[in-house]
C-alpha positions as CSV (number, residue, x, y, z in Angstrom):
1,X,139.2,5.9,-123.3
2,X,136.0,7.8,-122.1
3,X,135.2,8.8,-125.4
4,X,135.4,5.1,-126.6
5,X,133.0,3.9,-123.7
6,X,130.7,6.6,-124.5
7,X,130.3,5.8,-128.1
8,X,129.9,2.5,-127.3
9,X,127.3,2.3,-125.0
10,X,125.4,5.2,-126.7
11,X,125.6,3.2,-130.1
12,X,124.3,0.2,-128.8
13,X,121.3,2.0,-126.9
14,X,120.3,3.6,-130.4
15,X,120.5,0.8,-132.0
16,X,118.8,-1.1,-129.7
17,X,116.0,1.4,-130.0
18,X,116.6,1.3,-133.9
19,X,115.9,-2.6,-133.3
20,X,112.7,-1.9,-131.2
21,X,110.9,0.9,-133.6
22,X,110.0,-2.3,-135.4
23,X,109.6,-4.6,-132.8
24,X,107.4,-4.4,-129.4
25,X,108.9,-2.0,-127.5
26,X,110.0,1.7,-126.2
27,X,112.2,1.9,-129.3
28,X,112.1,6.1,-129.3
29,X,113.0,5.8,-126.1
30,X,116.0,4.1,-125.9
31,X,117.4,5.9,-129.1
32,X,117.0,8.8,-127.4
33,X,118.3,7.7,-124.3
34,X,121.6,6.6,-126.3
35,X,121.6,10.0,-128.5
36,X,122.0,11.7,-125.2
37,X,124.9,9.4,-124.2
38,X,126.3,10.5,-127.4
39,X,125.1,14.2,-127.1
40,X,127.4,14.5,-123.7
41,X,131.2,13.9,-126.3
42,X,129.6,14.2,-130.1
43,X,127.7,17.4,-130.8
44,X,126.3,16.2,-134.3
45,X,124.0,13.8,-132.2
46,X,122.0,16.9,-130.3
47,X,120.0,17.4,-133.3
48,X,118.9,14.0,-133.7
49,X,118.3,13.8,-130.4
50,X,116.1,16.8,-130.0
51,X,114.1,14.8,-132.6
52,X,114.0,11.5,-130.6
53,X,113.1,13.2,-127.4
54,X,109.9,15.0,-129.3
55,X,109.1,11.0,-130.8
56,X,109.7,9.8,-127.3
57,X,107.3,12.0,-125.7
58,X,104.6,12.1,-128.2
59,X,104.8,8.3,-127.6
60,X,104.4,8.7,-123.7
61,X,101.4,11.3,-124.0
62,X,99.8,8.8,-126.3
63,X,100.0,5.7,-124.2
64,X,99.3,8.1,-121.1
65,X,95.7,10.1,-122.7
66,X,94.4,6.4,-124.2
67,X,93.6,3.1,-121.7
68,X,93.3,1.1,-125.0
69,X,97.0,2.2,-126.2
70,X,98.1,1.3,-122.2
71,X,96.5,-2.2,-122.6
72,X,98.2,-2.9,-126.0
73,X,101.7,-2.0,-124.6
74,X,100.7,-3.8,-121.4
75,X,100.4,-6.8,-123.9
76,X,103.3,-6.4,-125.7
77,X,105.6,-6.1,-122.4
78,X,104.1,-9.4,-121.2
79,X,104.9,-11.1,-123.9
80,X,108.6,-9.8,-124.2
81,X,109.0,-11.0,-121.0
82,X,107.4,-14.3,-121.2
83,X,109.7,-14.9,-124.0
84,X,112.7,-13.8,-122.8
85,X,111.9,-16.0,-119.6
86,X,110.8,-18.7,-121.6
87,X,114.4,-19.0,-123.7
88,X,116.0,-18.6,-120.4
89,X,114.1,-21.8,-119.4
90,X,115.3,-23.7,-122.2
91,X,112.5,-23.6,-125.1
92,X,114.2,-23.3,-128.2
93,X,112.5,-20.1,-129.3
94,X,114.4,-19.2,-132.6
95,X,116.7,-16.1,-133.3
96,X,116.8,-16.0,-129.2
97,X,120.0,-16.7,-127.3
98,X,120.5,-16.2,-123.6
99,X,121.8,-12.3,-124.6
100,X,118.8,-11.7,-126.7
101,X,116.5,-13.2,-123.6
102,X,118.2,-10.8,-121.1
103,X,117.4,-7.9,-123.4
104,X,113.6,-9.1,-123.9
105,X,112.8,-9.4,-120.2
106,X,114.7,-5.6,-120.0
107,X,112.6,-4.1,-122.6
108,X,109.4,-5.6,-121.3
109,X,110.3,-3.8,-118.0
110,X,111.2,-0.5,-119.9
111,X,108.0,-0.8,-121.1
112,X,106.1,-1.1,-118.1
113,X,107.8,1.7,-116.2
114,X,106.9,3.5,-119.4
115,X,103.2,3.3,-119.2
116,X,103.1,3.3,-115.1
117,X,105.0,6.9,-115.9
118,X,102.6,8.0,-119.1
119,X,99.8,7.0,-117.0
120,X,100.9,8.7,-113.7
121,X,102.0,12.0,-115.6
122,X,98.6,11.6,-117.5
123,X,96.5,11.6,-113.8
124,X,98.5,14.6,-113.0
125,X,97.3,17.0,-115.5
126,X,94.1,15.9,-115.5
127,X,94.1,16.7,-111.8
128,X,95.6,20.5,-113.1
129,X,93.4,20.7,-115.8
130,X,89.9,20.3,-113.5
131,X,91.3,22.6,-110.4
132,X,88.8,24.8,-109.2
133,X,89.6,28.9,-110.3
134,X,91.4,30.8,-108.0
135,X,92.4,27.9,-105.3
136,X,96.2,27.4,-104.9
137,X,97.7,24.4,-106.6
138,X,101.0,22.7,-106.4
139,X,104.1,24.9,-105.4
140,X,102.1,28.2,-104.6
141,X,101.0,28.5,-108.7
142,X,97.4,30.1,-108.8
143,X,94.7,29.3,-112.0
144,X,93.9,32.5,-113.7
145,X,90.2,32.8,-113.3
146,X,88.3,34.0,-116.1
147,X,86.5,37.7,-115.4
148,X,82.5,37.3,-116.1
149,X,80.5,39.7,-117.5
150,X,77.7,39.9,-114.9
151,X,74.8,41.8,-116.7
């Protein structure tokens, strides 16, 4: 019975994230994130999900390094959610039911905690990257400072 719930949920997260490679959303994301469901009873999705965690965060550095790409997805959550809220309110929107509303308004979140985490793990190695030589850093770990030739 595990194995069935497993391969269930885990199917519908990659497709889900199948559906949202072509739509707004963190499609990479959420096929990795059902990959790894499937990882913990299939072993033949590990590979593919090495691959879908690579995609995922080459997509996070990206939205995280450029303000322009963080706008854009910015944009596109908005506008998942307004929809999904606004087929929930009764506008006939079409291909939307109340299930495909739900999942709009969902994915419009995802995407959001996806930028305000590519844009926080952005801030902190920028803050690595410009610590002085020599002064200690986060959890004890030291810069190697570069020896100068002094003539």
């Amino acid at each position: 019975m595990k194995t069935v719930v497993i391969a269930v949920l885990g199917g519908l997260l990659t497709l889900a994230g199948i559906g949202l490679l072509v739509l707004p959303g963190p499609g990479f994301v959420l096929v990795a994130a059902g990959l790894a469901v499937l990882a913990t009873r299939f072993s033949w999705a590990q590979k593919p999900l090495d691959y879908a965690k690579d995609k995922a965060e080459q997509g996070i550095q990206e939205v995280g390094k450029s303000p322009l790409r963080a706008v854009g997805a910015a944009l596109a959550a908005l506008v998942l959610v307004a929809l999904g809220i606004a087929a929930l309110a009764g506008v006939d929107l079409p291909f939307v039911n109340a299930f495909t509303a739900v999942v709009l308004i969902l994915s419009g979140l995802f995407l959001v905690g996806t930028i305000v985490f590519a844009r926080k793990q952005e801030a902190i190695e920028e803050a690595k990257a410009h610590r002085p030589d020599a002064t200690p850093g986060t959890g004890g770990a030291y810069r190697a400072s570069v020896p100068r030739d002094r003539d």
